[in-house]
C-alpha positions, -999 to +999 in steps of 0.1 A: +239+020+476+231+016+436+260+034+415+245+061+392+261+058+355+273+098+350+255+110+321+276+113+293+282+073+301+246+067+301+236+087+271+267+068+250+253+037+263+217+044+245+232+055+217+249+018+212+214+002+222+195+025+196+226+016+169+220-024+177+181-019+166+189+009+139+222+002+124+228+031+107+210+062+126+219+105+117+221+131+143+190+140+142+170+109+147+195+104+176+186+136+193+149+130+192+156+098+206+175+108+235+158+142+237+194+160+240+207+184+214+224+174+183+253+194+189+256+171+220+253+139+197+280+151+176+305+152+206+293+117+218+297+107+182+329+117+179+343+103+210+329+071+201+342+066+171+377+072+183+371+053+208+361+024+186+327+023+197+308+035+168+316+044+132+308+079+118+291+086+088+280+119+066+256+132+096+252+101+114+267+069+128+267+032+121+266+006+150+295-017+149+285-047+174+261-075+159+254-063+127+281-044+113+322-062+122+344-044+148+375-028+137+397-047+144+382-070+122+377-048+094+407-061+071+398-098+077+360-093+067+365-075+035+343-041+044+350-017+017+348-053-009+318-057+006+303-025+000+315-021-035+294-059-042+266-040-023+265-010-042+270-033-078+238-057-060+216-022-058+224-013-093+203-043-105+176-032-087+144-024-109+113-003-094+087-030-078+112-055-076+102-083-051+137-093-033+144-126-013+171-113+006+192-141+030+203-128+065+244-127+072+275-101+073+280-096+039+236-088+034+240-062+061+266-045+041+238-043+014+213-033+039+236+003+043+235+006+004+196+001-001+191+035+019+198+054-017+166+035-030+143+061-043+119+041-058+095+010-045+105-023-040+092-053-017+118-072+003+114-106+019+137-114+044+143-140+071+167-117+096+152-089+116+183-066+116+185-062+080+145-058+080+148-033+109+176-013+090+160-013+053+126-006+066+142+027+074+138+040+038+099+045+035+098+035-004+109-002+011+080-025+019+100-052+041+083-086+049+099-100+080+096-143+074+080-163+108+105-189+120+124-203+150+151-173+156+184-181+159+203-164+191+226-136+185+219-137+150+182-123+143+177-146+114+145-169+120+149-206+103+133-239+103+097-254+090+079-223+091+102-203+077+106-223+045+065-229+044+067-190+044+091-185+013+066-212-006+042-183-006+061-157-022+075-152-061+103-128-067+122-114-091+156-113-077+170-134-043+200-119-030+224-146-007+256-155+001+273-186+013+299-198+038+322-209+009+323-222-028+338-246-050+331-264-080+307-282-068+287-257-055+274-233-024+279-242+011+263-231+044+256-242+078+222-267+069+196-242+083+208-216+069+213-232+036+177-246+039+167-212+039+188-195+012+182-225-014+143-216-011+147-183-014+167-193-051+138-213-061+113-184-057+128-166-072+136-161-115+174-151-106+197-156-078+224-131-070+247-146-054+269-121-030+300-138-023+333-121-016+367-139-021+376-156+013+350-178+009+364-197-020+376-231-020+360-228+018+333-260+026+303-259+056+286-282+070+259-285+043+257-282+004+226-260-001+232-255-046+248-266-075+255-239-100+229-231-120+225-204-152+200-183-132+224-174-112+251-147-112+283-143-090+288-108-074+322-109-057+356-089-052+381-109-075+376-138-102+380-171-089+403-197-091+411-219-123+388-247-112+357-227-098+359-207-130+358-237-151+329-248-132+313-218-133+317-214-174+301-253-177+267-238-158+263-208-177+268-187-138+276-151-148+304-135-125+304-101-119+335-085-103+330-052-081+365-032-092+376-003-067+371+023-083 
């Protein structure tokens, strides 16, 4: 005989699927979704996010697994760094700005931070989470890049993905790396692939990078510093980065608590 999930168990269990397509959802979308009041939400909500599940928000929820770090690993990934660099990223933002925007944890920080956007803008992105969760915010146009998509990441690569950024000019590209040093950026060589293309379409690179990554090497070099770009991070960098940074003209851009 098939076991029957009770229902608050199964209604929890569709909030965390809805949360893994929609990373950041409010009460109200969830009850229409579910077709259950919002009153009931709230308690689910609530429960959840003690329990570790979930992570409340101002009327809402963000999803924890896949796109947005577990607790426990909140201190080691930087969150609240990461959301200052966002929110310093967002303030460059100009209306009609065409962003190249390169998939990872730190981007789907920024992601959360684009829903104050209240003017248009054009984003060009190569990982469907972050499209799925800006395209929330109706004066974003999102353009979701064709590829070969990675497993458990939502981030398509390869030939046609880089054919695809050809195509496009942008204003800004927004991407991080898997570490820095003097010599420059460093990512696994996909990913890299990707993120370097997106710099050359576009007339600045901003280059969100927070702290633990320096000094760090990948697999691949994908840039050498360059003066079109500018270094949005959580503290200066070391003596030698600096130095290195100072020779290429890089600006560097410190997001301060405030």
């Amino acid at each position: 005989m098939r076991s029957v999930l009770p229902k608050k168990q199964l209604r929890q269990s569709k909030i965390l699927t809805e949360l893994q397509m929609y990373p950041q959802m409010t009460v109200r979308e969830l009850s229409e979704r579910l077709a259950v009041s919002q009153e009931t939400i709230r308690r689910d909500l609530a429960q959840m996010d003690k329990e570790g599940k979930i992570s409340r928000t101002f009327g809402g929820a963000v999803g924890l697994s896949n796109t947005v770090p577990g607790i426990d690993e909140r201190k080691n990934l930087m969150i609240a760094e990461r959301d200052r660099m966002s929110k310093l990223v967002v303030s460059k933002i100009e209306p009609n700005d065409v962003l190249m925007i390169g998939g990872g944890s730190t981007t789907m920080r920024l992601a959360l931070a684009l829903g104050s956007i209240d003017f248009p803008i054009t984003i060009v992105t190569h990982s469907l989470p972050f499209a799925t969760s800006v395209s929330r915010n109706s004066r974003i146009e999102v353009e979701l890049l064709p590829g070969k998509l990675v497993p458990g990441e939502g981030l398509t690569i390869g030939t046609n993905t880089l054919r695809a950024i050809d195509k496009f000019s942008a204003h800004k590209a927004v991407v991080g790396a898997s570490g820095i040093n003097e010599r420059g950026l460093y990512a696994l060589l996909e990913s890299g692939e990707v993120y370097a293309a997106m710099a050359e379409s576009a007339e600045e690179t901003l280059l969100l990078i927070d702290s633990t990554k320096f000094g760090v090497t990948a697999l691949s070099q994908y840039g050498v510093w360059s003066s079109k770009m500018t270094l949005i991070t959580d503290q200066m960098p070391d003596d030698n980065i600096r130095a290195a940074l100072d020779r290429a003209s890089v600006a560097i851009e410190i997001a301060h608590e405030v």
